[in-house]
C-alpha positions, 0 to 999 in steps of 0.5 A, spaced: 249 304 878 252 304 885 247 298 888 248 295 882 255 295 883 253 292 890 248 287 888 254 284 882 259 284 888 255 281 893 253 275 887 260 274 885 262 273 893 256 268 894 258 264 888 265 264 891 263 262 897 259 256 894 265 254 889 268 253 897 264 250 901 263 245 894 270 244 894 270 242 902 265 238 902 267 234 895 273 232 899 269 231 905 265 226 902 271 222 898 274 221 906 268 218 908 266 215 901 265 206 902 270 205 897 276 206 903 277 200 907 276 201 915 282 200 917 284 205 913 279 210 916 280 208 924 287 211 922 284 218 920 284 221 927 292 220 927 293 222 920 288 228 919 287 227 911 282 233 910 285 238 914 292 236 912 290 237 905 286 242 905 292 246 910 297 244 903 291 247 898 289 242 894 284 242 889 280 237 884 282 240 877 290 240 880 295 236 878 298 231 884 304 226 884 305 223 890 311 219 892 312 212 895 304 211 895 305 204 898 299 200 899 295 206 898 293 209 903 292 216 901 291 214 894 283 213 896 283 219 897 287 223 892 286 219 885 278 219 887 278 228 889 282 228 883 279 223 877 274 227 874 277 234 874 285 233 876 291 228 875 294 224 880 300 220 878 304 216 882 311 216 884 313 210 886 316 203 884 317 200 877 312 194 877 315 190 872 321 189 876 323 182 878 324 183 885 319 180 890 318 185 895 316 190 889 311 186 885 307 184 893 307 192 892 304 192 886 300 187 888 297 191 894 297 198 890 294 195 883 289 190 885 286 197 890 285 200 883 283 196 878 277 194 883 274 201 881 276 203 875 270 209 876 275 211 882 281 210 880 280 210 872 284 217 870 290 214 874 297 216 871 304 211 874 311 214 874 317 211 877 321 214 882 327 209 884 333 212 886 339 214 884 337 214 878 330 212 875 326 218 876 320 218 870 315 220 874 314 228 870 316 232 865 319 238 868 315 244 870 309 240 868 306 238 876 302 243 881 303 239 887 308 234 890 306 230 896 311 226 901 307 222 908 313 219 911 318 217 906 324 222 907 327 217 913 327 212 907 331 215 902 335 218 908 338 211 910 340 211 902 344 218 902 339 219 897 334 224 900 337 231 896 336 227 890 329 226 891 328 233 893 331 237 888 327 231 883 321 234 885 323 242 885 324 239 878 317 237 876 313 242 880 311 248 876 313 255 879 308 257 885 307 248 886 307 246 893 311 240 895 308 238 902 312 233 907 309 229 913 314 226 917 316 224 924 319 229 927 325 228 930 328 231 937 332 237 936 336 237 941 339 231 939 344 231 933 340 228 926 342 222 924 345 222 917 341 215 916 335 216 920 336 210 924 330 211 928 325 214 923 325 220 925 327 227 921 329 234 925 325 240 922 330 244 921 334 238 918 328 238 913 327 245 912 335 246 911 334 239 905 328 243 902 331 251 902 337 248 899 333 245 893 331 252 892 324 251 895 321 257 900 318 254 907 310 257 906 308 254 912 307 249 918 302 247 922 302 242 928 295 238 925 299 231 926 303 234 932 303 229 937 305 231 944 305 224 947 311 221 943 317 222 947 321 220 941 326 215 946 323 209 944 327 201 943 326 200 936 325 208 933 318 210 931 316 202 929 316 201 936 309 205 936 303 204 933 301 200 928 308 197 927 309 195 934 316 191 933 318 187 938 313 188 943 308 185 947 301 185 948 302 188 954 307 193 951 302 194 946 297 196 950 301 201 954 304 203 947 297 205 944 295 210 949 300 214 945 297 213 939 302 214 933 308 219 933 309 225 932 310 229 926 311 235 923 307 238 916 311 243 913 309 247 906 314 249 901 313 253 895 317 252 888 319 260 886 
């Protein structure tokens, strides 16, 4: 009986480890799927998608908002892990609006999509334009929320508490909210506006922990050492913006590489 025991432990353990190591590689192979453009890849080495969203803990049968999504970049990886099994759904602007800086959005992030509806089919869009359009889930409905460098724009708005305490909202208990953003200087005062781009640490754990969140973890995955975090025209001085540089400010610039970032983990009770 004992080694019967042993033998149905070490069978469960094996297939354990191999549900594991297919979820890995399943989110692997969409980072390195042809669907993503080159441009979007040459980014990875500063953006580190695989490790980043493995340290938040995703999975394919999970049910994933994520906030601003732009032009899409981290789309082509999140909508295609999630499409057969899980749910991503889109936070972002309402598309029928009739400003032109929304519709070229649009343009970009639907035109992405409709290319491959085998990738992207299962795609859900809600709208989140603060203060007050914010249909984007029912409460208590979403497994994850996910947020890469959008707390600076609500913060030059006020609006920062607002989008915070949303997502506290629509996450089950237990959900995770993870935050990738330019991580400020902490021995400089956080502008309230975030003229620079770039948000304090302890600023963005303080907003979070007020909300009701619990800061899970941390980790320094995106953390680039080199930004000295000084620069004229805040964070778009760096790459890829590079505002209002020359060619050869550029070119210094690109041995920097893209700011540096914090990528913190909280946990809706």
């Amino acid at each position: 009986m004992r080694k019967r025991n042993l033998l149905i432990g070490f069978i469960l353990a094996f297939l354990a480890l191999g549900l594991e190591v297919t979820e890995a590689k399943s989110l692997e192979n969409v980072i390195a799927g042809e669907h993503r453009s080159e441009q979007n890849k040459t980014r990875d080495i500063y953006r580190n998608p695989k490790e980043t969203l493995e340290f938040f803990g995703i999975k394919s049968n999970m049910t994933v908002v994520e906030v601003w999504p732009s032009g899409g970049w981290y789309t082509e990886i999140l909508a295609p892990y999630l499409n057969e099994k899980g749910q991503y759904i889109s936070a972002s602007f309402d598309f029928n609006s009739d400003s032109a800086f929304v519709q070229r959005v649009g343009k970009i992030f639907l035109g992405k999509l409709e290319k491959r509806p085998d990738l992207y089919g299962n795609v859900k869009h809600g709208v989140l334009m603060l203060p007050d359009r914010l249909e984007v889930a029912d409460p208590g409905s979403v497994d994850m929320v996910l947020t890469f460098r959008n707390i600076h724009n609500w913060m030059a708005r006020g609006q920062e508490k607002i989008a915070i305490e949303a997502f506290y909202e629509m996450l089950k208990p237990g959900g995770i909210l993870g935050v990738v953003e330019h991580r400020g200087d902490e021995a400089v005062p956080q502008d309230p506006a975030s003229k620079s781009g770039y948000v304090n640490q302890s600023y963005m754990i303080k907003i979070a922990e007020e909300a009701g969140f619990i800061l899970d973890a941390s980790s320094e995955i995106n953390a680039n050492p080199l930004d000295t975090k000084d620069h004229s025209e805040g964070v778009w001085t760096l790459a890829p913006t590079y505002r209002a540089q020359s060619d050869e400010q550029k070119k210094a610039l690109s041995e920097i590489g893209e700011s540096d970032r914090f990528t913190l983990r909280f946990k809706k009770p």
